[in-house]
C-alpha positions in Angstrom: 79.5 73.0 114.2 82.5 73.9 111.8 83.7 77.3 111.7 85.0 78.1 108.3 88.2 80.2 108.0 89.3 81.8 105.2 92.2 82.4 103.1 93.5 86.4 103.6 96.6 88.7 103.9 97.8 89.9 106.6 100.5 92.9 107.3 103.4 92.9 108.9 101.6 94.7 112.1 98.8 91.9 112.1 101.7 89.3 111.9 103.4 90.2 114.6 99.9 90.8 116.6 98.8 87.5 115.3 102.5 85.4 116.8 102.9 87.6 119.8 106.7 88.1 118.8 108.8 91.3 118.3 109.8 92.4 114.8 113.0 91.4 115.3 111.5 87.1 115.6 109.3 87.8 112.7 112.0 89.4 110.0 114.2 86.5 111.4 110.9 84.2 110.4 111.2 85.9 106.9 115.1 85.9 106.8 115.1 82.2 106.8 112.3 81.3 104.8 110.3 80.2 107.1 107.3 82.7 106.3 107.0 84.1 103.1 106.2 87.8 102.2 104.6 89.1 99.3 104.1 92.3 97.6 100.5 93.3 96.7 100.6 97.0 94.9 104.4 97.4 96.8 103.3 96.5 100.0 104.3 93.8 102.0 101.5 90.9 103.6 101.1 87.8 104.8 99.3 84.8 103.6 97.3 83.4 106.0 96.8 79.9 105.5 100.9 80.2 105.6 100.9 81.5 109.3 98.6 78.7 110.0 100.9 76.3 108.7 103.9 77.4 110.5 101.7 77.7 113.5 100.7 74.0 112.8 104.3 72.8 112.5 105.7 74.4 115.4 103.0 72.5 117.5 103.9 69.6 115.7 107.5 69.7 116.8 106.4 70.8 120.3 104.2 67.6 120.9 107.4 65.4 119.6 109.7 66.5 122.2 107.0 66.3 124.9 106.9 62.5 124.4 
């Protein structure tokens, strides 16, 4: 069975929750364009099917220098 996700924003609070990382990893995330925030009504979130992807890439690069 397929679960379905879907697409939502997330704030800074579930971001960092969502990574397990201090503020300080996550504005560093921003700082260098590897996440992207975005202001809905002037406040900051997170898009999820971005936090998936950078998720997905940093096991990606784990796995090449396992082998």
């Amino acid at each position: 069975m397929q679960i379905e996700q879907y697409r939502h924003l997330v704030d800074r609070g579930g971001l960092i929750a969502r990574l397990c990382l201090p503020d300080e990893k996550v504005q560093h995330l921003i700082d260098t364009r590897q996440l992207q925030s975005l202001r809905v009504a002037g406040e900051e979130r997170f898009d999820s099917l971005d936090i998936d992807l950078l998720i997905d890439t940093y096991k990606t690069t784990a796995s090449r220098r396992a082998q």
